[in-house]
PLY file of the C-alpha trace (Angstrom):
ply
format ascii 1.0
element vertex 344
property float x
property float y
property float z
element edge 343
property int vertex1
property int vertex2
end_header
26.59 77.43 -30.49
28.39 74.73 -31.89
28.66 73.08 -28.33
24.98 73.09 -28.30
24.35 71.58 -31.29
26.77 68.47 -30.38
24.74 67.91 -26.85
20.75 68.46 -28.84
22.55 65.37 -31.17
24.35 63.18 -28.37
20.99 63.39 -26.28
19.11 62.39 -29.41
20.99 59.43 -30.11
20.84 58.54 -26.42
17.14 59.35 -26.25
16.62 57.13 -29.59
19.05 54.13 -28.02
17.04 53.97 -25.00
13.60 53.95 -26.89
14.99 51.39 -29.02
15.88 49.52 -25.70
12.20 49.87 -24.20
10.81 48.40 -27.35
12.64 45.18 -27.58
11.64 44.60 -23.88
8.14 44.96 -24.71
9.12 42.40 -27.49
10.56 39.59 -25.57
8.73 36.66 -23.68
8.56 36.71 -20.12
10.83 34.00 -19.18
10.07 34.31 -15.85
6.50 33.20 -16.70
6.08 29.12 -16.23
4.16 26.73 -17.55
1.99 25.47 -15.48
2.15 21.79 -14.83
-0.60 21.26 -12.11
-3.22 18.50 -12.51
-6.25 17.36 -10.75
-7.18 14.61 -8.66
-9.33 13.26 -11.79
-6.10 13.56 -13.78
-4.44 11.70 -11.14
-6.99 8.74 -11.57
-6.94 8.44 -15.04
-2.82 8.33 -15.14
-2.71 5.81 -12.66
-2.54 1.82 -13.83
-4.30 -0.36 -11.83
-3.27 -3.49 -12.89
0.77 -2.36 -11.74
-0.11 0.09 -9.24
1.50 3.10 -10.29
1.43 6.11 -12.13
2.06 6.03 -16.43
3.52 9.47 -16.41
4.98 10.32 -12.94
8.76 8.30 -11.27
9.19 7.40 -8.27
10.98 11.02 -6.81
8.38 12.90 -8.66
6.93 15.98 -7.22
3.33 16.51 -8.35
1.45 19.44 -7.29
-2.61 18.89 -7.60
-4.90 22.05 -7.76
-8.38 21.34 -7.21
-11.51 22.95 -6.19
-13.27 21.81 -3.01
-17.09 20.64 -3.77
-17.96 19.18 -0.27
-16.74 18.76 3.24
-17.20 16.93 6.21
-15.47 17.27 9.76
-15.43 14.54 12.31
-14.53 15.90 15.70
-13.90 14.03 18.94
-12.87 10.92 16.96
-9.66 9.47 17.82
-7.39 9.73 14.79
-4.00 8.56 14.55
-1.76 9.76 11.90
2.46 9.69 12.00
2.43 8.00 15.45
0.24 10.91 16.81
-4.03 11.56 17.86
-5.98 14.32 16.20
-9.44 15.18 17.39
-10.67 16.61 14.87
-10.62 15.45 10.73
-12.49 16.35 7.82
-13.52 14.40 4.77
-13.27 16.53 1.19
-14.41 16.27 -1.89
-13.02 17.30 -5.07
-14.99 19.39 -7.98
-12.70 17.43 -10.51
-13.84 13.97 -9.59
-17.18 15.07 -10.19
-16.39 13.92 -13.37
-16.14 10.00 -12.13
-20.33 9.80 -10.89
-20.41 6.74 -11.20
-17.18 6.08 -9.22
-16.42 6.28 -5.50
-19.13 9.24 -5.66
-19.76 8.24 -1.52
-16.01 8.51 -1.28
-13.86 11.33 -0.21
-10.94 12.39 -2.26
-8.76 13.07 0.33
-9.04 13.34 4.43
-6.69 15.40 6.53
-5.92 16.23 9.73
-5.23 19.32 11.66
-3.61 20.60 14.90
-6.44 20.19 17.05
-8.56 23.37 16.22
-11.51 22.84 14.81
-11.64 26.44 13.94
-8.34 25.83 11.62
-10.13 22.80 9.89
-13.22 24.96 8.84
-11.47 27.92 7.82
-9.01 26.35 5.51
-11.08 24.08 3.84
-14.53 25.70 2.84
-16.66 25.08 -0.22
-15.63 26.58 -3.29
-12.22 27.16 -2.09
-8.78 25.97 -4.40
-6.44 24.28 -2.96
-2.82 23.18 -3.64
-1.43 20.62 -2.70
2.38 18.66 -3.20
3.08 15.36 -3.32
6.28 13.34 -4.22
5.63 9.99 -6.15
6.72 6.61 -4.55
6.73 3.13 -5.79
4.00 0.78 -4.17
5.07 -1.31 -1.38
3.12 -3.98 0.75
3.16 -2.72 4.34
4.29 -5.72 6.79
2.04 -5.83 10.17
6.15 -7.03 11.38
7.25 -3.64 9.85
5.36 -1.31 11.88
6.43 -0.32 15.84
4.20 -1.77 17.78
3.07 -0.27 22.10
3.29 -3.96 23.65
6.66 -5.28 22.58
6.84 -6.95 26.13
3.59 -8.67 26.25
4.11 -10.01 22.77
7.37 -11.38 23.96
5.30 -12.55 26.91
2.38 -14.14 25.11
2.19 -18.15 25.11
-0.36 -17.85 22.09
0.15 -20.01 18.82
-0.95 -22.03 16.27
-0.26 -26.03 16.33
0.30 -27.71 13.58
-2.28 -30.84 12.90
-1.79 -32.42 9.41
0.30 -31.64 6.64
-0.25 -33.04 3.02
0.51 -32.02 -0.41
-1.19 -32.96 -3.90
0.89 -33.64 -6.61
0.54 -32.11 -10.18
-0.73 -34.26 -12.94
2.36 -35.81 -14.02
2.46 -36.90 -10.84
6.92 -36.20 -10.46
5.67 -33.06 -8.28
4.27 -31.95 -4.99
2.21 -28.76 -5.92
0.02 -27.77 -3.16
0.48 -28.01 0.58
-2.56 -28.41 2.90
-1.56 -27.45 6.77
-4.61 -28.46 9.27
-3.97 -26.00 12.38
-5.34 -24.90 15.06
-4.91 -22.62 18.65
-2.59 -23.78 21.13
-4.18 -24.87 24.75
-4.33 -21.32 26.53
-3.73 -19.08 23.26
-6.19 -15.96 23.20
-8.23 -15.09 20.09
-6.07 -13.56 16.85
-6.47 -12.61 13.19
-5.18 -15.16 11.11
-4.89 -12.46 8.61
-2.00 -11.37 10.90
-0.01 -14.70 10.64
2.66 -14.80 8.33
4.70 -17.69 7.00
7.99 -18.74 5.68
8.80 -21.83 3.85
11.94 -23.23 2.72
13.12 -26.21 0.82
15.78 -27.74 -0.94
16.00 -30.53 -2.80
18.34 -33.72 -3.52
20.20 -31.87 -6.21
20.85 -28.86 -4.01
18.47 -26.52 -5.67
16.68 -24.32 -2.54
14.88 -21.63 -1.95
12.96 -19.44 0.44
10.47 -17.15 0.33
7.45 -15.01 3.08
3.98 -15.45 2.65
0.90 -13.43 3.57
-2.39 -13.86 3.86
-4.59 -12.17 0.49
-6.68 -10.94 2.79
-4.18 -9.31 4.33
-5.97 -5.29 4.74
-2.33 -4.37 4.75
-1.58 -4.51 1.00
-1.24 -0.66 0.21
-0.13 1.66 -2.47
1.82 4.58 -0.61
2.22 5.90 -3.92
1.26 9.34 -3.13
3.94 10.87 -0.28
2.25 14.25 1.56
4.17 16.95 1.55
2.48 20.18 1.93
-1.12 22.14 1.50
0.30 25.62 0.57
-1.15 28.38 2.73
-2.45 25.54 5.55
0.42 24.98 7.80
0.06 22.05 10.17
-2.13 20.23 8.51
-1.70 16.68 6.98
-2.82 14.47 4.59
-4.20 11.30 6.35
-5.14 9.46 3.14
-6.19 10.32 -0.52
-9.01 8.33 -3.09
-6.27 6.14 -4.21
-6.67 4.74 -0.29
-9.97 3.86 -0.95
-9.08 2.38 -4.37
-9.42 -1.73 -4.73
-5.90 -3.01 -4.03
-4.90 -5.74 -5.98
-2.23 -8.23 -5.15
0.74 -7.49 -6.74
2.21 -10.66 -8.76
5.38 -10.83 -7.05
3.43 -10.69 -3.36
3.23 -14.68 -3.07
0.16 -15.66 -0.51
-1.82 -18.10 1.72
-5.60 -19.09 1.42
-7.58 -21.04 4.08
-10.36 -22.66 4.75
-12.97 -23.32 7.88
-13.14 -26.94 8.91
-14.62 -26.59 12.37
-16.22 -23.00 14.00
-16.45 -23.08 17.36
-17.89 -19.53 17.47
-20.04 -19.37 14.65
-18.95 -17.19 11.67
-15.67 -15.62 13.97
-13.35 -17.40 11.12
-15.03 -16.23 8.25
-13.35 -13.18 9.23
-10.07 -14.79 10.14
-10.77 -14.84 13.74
-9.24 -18.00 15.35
-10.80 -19.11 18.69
-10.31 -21.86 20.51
-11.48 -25.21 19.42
-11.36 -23.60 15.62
-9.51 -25.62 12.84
-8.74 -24.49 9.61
-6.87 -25.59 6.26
-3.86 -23.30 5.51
-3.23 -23.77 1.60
-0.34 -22.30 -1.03
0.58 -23.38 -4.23
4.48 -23.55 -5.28
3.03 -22.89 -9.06
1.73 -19.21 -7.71
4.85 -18.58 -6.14
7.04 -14.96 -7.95
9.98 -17.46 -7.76
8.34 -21.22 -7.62
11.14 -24.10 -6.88
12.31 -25.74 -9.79
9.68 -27.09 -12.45
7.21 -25.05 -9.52
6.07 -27.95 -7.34
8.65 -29.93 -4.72
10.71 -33.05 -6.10
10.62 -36.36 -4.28
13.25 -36.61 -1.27
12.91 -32.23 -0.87
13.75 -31.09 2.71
11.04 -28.98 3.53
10.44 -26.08 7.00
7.55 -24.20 7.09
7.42 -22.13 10.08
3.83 -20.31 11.41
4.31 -16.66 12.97
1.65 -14.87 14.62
1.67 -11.29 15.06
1.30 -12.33 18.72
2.81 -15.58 20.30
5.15 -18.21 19.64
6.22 -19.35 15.86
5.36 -22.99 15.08
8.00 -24.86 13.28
7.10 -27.87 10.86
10.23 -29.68 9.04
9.35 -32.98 6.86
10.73 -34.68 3.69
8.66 -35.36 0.48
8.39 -39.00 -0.04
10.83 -40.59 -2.30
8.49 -42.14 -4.10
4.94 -41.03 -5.23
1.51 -43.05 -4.88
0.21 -44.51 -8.32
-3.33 -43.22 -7.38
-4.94 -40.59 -5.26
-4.84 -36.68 -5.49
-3.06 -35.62 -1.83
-0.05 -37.69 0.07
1.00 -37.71 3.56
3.92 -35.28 4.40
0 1
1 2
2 3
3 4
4 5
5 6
6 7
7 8
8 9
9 10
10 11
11 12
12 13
13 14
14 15
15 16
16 17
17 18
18 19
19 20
20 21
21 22
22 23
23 24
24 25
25 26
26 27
27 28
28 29
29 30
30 31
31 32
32 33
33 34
34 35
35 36
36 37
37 38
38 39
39 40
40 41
41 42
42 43
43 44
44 45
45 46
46 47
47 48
48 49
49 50
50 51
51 52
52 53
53 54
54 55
55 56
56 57
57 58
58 59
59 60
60 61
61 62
62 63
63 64
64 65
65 66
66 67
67 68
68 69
69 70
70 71
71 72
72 73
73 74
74 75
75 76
76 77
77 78
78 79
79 80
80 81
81 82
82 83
83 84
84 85
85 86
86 87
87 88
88 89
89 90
90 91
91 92
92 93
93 94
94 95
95 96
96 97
97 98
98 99
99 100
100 101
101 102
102 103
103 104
104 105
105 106
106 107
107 108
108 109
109 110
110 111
111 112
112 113
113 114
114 115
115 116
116 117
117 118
118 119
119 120
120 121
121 122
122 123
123 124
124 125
125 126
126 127
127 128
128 129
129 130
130 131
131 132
132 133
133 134
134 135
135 136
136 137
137 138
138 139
139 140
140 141
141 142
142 143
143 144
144 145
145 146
146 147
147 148
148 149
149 150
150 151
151 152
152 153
153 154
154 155
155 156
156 157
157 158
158 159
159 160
160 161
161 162
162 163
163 164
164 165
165 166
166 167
167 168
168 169
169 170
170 171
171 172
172 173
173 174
174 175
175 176
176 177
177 178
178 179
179 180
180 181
181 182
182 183
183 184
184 185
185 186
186 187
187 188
188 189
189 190
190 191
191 192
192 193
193 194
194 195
195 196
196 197
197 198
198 199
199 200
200 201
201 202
202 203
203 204
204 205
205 206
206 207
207 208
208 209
209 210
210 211
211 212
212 213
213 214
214 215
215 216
216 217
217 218
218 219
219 220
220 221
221 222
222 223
223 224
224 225
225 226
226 227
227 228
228 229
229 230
230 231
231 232
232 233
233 234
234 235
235 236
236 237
237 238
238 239
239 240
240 241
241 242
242 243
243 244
244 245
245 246
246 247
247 248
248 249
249 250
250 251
251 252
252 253
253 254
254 255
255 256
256 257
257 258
258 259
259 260
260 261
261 262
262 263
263 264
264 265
265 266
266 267
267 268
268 269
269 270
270 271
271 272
272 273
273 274
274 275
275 276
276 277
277 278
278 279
279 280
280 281
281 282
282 283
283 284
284 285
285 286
286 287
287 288
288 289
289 290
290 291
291 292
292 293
293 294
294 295
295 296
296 297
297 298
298 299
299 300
300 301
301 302
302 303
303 304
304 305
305 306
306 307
307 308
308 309
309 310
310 311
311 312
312 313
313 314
314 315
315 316
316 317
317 318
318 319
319 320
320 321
321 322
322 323
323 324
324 325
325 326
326 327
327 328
328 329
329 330
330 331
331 332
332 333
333 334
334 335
335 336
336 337
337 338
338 339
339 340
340 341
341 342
342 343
């Protein structure tokens, strides 16, 4: 009897431990419940600075996973499309519910555009109306995208091509104390036998050094260059859409500014032999334009930012096609007591 009484009072106490137990379970916070840190493509927007090009709350290394609601779509089929080196038939153009929120801003442009794995099928059923999505993507620093950075299918030819620019004129106007060349003016034109090219695709380098062994260098690019972009936003993955790829996002379509320590080239027309063909850069034979930079816009201008007297200057003109032109001169010693622009 005893013995019975001892095992009614140990399974008591066991019964009352384990109760105890069960209770301060319920009691605790799941901490395997996260908090989730998902934004929208309208939060995106109003995080990102447009004036540096980058985000105010998200690094460089960032992941940042977007959950939206699709609001509209539209595929494009049997259009060429070339993403990552390879052609996709079919794309399709989405908008976001969250961006409704920005009417009066891009509202004719998609938020994002991807591409799938050539099944037009796939496209439509992962990306209907009133579906969420969820997408990742890792944060990156702008950069500005080089036409001389990318591979390019006709390496031979342009080894091949006798194209290029020759080199007319070159003057220079000095600043208003007069001690410094600020601006240089280069008149150009085609080479005999060079085929129409972009002269948004030309690039230039200029160096110079001066008497007291002061130099520098630096690239320039046209600012209209279309290849200024902001690459901030890396693809990584659509969950539950496998094989399909973010061509671009809205921050593609966004106006890209020039970045201040991107130094450029202006030009203008001084004779169109096809009328209107270099308004859009378009060099064709018989054209001659005005190439123009200022040292004082330069990231990294030469000393005082204009050119001293007796500076050894080379400015060399590379197409994205055809032979580089080299121009070397020195600035006078001596400066003219009138007149804006001097002889180099």
């Amino acid at each position: 009897m005893f013995k019975l009484k001892v095992m009614i009072i140990i399974v008591c106490i066991i019964m009352l431990i384990l109760t105890y137990t069960f209770v301060r379970d319920d009691e605790k916070p799941d901490d395997e419940t996260e908090e989730d840190d998902s934004v929208t493509f309208y939060d995106l927007i109003m995080d990102f600075d447009t004036s540096k090009l980058d985000f105010i709350s998200y690094e460089p290394g960032d992941i940042v996973t977007v959950k939206d609601r699709i609001s509209e779509t539209e595929i494009w089929e049997n259009i060429s499309l070339d993403h990552n080196g390879e052609d996709y038939e079919y794309s399709v153009n989405i908008w976001m519910d969250s961006m409704n929120e920005l009417s009066d801003y891009l509202i004719n442009q998609p938020t994002l555009t991807v591409v799938g794995d050539h099944n037009k099928t796939t496209i439509e059923s992962n990306f209907k109306v009133g579906d969420d999505v969820t997408i990742h993507f890792i944060v990156r620093s702008w950069k500005s995208e080089s036409i001389y950075d990318k591979p390019t299918r006709c390496d031979e030819c342009r080894r091949s091509s006798p194209g290029g620019l020759k080199i007319v004129n070159v003057a220079g106007t000095l600043n208003d104390e007069r001690s410094e060349v600020e601006e240089i003016s280069i008149k150009t034109g085609l080479l005999a036998g060079s085929t129409d090219f972009n002269i948004h695709d030309t690039i230039i380098e200029i160096s110079w050094e001066d008497d007291g062994g002061k130099s520098g260098e630096t690239t320039l690019l046209n600012h209209n260059n279309t290849e200024f972009c902001h690459e901030i936003l890396e693809f990584k993955e659509i969950e539950d859409s496998p094989r399909i790829y973010i061509k671009e996002t809205i921050f593609d379509h966004m106006e890209k500014t020039i970045p201040s320590d991107i130094n450029i080239f202006w030009y203008d027309t001084l004779r169109d032999m096809k009328e209107y063909t270099t308004s859009d850069g378009i060099l064709t034979p018989g054209d001659i334009i005005n190439i123009f930079f200022n040292f004082t816009h330069f990231s990294n201008p030469p000393t005082g930012g204009g050119l001293n007297p007796g500076s050894c200057v080379q400015i060399k003109l590379i197409p994205k096609h055809g032979v580089p032109t080299l121009e070397q001169f020195y600035v006078p010693e001596t400066f003219p007591k009138e007149g804006e622009w001097i002889q180099l």
